[in-house]
One Martini backbone bead per residue (centre of mass of N, CA, C, O) as a GRO file, in nm:
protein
  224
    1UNK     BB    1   0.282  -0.968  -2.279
    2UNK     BB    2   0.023  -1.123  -2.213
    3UNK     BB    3   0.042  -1.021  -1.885
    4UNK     BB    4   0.066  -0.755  -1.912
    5UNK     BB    5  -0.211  -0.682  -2.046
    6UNK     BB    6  -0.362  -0.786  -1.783
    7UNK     BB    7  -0.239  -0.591  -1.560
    8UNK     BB    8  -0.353  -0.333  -1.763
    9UNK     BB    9  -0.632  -0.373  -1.710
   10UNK     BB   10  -0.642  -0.360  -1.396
   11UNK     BB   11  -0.543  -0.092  -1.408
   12UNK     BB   12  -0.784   0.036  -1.526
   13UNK     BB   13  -1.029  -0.056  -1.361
   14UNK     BB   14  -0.887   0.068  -1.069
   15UNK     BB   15  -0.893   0.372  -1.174
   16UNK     BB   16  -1.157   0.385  -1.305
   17UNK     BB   17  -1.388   0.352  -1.092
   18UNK     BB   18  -1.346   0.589  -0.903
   19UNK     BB   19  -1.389   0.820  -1.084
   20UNK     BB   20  -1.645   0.743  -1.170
   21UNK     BB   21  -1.805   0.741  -0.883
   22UNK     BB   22  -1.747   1.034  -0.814
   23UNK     BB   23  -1.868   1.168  -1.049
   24UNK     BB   24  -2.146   1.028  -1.014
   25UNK     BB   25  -2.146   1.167  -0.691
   26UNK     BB   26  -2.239   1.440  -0.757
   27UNK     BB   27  -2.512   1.447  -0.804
   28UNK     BB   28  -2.586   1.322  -0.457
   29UNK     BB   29  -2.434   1.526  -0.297
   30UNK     BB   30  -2.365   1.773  -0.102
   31UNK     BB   31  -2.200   2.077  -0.151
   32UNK     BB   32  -2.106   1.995   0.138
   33UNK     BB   33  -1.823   1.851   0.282
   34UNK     BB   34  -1.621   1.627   0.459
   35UNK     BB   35  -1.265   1.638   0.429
   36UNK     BB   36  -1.123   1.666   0.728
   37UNK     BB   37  -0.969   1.516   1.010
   38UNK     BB   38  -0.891   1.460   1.348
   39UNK     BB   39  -0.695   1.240   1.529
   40UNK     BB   40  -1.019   1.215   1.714
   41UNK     BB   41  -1.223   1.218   1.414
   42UNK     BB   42  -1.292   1.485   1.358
   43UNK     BB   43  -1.423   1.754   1.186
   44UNK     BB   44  -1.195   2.026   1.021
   45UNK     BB   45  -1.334   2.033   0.746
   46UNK     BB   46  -1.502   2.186   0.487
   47UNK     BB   47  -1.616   2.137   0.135
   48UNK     BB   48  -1.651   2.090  -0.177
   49UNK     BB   49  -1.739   1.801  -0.342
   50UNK     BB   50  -1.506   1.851  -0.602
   51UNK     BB   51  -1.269   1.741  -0.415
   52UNK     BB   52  -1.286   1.446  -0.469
   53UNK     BB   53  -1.133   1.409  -0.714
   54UNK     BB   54  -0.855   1.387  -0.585
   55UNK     BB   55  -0.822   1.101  -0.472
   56UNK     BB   56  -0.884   0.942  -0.758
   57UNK     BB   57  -0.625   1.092  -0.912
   58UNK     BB   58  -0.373   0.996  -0.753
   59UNK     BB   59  -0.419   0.737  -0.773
   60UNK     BB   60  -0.389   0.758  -1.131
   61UNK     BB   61  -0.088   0.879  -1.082
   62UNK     BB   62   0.033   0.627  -0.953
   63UNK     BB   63  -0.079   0.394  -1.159
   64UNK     BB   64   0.118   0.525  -1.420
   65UNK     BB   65   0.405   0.499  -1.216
   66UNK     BB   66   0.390   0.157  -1.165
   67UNK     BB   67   0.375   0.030  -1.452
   68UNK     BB   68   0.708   0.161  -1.584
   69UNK     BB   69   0.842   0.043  -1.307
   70UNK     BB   70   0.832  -0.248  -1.375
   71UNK     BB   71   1.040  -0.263  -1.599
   72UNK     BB   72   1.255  -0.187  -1.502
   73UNK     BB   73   1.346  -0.371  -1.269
   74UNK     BB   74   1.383  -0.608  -1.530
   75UNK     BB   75   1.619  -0.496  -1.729
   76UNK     BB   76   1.838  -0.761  -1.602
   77UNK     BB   77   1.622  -0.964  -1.687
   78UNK     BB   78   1.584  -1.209  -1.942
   79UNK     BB   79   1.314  -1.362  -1.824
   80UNK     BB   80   1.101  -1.400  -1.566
   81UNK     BB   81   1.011  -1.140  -1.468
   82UNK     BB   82   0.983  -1.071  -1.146
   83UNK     BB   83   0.962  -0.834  -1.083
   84UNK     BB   84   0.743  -0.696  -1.262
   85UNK     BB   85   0.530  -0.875  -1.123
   86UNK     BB   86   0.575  -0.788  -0.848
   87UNK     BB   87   0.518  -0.470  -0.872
   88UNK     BB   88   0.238  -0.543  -1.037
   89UNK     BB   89   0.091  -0.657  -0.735
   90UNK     BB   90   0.177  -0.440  -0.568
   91UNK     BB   91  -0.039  -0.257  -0.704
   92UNK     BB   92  -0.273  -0.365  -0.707
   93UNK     BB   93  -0.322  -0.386  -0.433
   94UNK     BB   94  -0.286  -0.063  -0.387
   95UNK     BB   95  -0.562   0.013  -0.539
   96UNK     BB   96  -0.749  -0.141  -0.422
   97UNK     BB   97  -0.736  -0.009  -0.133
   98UNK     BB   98  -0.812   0.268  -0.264
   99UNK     BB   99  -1.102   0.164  -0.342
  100UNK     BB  100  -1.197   0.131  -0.057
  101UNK     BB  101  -1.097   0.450   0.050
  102UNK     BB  102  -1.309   0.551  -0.141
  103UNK     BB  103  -1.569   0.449  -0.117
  104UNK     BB  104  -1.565   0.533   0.197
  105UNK     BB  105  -1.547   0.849   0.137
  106UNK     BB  106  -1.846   0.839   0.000
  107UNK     BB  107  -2.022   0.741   0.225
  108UNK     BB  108  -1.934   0.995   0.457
  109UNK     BB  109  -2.032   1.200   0.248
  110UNK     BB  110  -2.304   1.157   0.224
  111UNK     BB  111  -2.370   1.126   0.570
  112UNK     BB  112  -2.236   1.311   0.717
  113UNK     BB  113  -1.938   1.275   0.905
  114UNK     BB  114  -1.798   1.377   1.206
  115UNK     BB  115  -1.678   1.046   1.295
  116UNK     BB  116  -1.423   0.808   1.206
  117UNK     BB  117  -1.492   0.632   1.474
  118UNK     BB  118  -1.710   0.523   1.459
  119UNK     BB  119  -1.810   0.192   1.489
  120UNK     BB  120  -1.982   0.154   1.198
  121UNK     BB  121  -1.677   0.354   1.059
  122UNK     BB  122  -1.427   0.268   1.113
  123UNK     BB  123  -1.114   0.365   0.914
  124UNK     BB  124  -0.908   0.130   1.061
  125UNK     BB  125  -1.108  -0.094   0.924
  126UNK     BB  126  -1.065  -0.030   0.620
  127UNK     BB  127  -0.724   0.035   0.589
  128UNK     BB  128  -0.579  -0.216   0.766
  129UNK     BB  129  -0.673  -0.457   0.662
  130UNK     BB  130  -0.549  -0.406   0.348
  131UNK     BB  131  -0.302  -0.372   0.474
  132UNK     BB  132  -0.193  -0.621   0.574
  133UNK     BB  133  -0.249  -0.787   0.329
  134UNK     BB  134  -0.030  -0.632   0.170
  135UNK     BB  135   0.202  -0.722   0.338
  136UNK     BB  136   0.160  -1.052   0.326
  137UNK     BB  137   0.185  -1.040  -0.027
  138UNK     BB  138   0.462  -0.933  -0.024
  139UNK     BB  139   0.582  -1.139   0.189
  140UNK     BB  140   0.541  -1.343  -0.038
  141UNK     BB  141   0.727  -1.214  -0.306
  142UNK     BB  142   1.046  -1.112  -0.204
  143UNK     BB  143   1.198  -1.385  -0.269
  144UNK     BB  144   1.140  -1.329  -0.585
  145UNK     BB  145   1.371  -1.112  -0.626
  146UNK     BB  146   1.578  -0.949  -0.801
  147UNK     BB  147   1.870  -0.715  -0.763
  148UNK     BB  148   1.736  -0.410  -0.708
  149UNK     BB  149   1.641  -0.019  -0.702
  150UNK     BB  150   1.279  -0.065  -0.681
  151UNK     BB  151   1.243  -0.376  -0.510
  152UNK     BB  152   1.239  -0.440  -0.211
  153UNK     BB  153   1.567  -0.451  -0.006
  154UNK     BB  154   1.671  -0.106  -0.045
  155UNK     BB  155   2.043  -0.128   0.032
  156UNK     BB  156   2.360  -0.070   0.022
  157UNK     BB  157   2.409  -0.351   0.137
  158UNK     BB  158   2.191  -0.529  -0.066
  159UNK     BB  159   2.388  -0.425  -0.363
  160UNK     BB  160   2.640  -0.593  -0.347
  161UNK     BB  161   2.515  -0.896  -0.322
  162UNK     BB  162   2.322  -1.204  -0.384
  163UNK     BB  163   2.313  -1.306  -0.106
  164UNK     BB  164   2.215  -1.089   0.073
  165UNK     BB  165   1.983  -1.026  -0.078
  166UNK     BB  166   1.841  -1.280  -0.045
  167UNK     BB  167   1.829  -1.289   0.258
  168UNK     BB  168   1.659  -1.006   0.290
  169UNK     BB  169   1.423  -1.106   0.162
  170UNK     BB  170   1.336  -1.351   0.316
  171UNK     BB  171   1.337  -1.210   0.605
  172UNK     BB  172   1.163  -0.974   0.459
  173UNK     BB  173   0.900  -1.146   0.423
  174UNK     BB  174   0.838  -1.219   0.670
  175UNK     BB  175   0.800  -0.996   0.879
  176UNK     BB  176   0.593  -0.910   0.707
  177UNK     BB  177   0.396  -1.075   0.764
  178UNK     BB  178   0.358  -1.068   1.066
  179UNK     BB  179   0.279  -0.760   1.037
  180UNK     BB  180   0.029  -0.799   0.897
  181UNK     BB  181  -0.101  -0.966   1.139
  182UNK     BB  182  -0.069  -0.746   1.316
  183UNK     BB  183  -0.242  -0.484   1.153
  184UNK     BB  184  -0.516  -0.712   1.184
  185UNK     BB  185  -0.527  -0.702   1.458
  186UNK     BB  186  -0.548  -0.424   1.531
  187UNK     BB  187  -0.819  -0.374   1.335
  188UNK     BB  188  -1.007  -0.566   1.647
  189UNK     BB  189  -0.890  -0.417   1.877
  190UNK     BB  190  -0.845  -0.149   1.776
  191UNK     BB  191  -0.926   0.199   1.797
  192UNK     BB  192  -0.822   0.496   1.626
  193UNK     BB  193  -0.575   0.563   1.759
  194UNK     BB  194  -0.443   0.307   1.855
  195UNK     BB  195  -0.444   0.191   1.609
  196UNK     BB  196  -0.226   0.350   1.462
  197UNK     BB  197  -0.006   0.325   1.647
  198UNK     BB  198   0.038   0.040   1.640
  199UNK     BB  199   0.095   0.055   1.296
  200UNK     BB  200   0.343   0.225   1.318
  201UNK     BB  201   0.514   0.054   1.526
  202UNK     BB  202   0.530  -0.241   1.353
  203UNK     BB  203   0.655  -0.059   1.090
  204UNK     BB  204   0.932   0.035   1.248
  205UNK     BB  205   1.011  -0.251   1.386
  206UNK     BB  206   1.033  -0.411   1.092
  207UNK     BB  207   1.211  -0.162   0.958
  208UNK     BB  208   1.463  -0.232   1.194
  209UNK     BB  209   1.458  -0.554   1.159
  210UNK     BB  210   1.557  -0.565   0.846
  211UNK     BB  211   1.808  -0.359   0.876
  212UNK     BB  212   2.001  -0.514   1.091
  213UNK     BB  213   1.990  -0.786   0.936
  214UNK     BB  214   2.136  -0.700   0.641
  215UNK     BB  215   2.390  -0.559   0.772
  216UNK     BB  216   2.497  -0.811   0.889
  217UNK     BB  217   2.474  -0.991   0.643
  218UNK     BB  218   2.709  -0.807   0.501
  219UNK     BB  219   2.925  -0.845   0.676
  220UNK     BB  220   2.976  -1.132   0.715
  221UNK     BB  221   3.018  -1.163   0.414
  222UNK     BB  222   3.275  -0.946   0.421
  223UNK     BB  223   3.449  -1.157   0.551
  224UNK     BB  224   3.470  -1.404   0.365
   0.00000   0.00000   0.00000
């Protein structure tokens, strides 16, 4: 219970900051800021400031429904608790994410920038950066997961059984490192449109790599 509650006050102030900074960022935002990029990268909508308030309001609906769903993961594990442990430090993880991606979004419409691809502001290194150590942080914690429907490498043939689990959860728990660390150079080689592309790419390749590896593994498995 004493660990539940602080993850409890971090859940609140990973919520809590970025709602104060755009309400506080209202006072001396222009009336009209740049909501909407194309992705050339260019400004292709523009809108009242007051819009800015939507994403920091979704991010703190994201994070009321993560911490209630940390406790599911772990309704069938009697002591270590290790389910809601992992899914509460990789929603900490996604909010603080949210916090550098809204605190961005604050500095461009303040700047009024009309191309997020700026050298000086490139979105894709303010992005994938965080995203890289997340998913970095997260294979290194898959390994620690028991059997859920909840968090973890969640398909019909990884809950037939805790072996196949068990195998699934480490060798997905590697591939994403390796992601993670590809996400990261991504973010440092290419830039705009590319670095996307890029980080796309790794993750469709990761999760195709995880999916017929513990297919195979399921079968195998079930021959036996």
């Amino acid at each position: 219970m004493k660990n539940r509650n602080k993850h409890l006050i971090a859940y609140v102030v990973l919520i809590a900051v970025p709602l104060l900074a755009d309400i506080i960022s209202l006072f001396f935002l222009p009336e009209i800021i740049p909501l909407h990029y194309s992705l050339s990268g260019e400004a292709d909508r523009f809108g009242s400031k007051f819009e800015i308030l939507i994403l920091p309001v979704c991010f703190a609906v994201i994070g009321a429904v993560i911490f209630p769903v940390a406790g599911l993961s772990s309704k069938n594990e009697t002591s270590t608790k290790s389910n809601e442990k992992t899914v509460l430090i990789v929603g900490e993880c996604c909010l603080a994410m949210f916090l550098i991606i809204n605190f961005y979004t604050l500095y461009i419409s303040a700047k009024g920038v009309t191309n997020i691809y700026d050298p000086d502001i490139d979105i894709t290194s303010v992005a994938f950066i965080p995203l890289g150590i997340l998913l970095m942080i997260s294979g290194n914690i898959m390994p620690k997961t028991k059997r859920n429907s909840i968090v973890g490498v969640r398909l019909p043939w990884t809950q037939k059984n805790d072996e196949v689990w068990k195998k699934s959860q480490h060798f997905g728990g590697i591939v994403s490192i390796v992601c993670g660390f590809l996400v990261l150079l991504s973010s440092f080689i290419f830039k705009g449109a590319d670095a996307i592309a890029a980080v796309i790419i790794s993750i469709t390749i990761m999760t195709i790599i995880i999916t017929v590896y513990s297919y195979l593994i399921y079968k195998k498995t079930d021959k036996q």
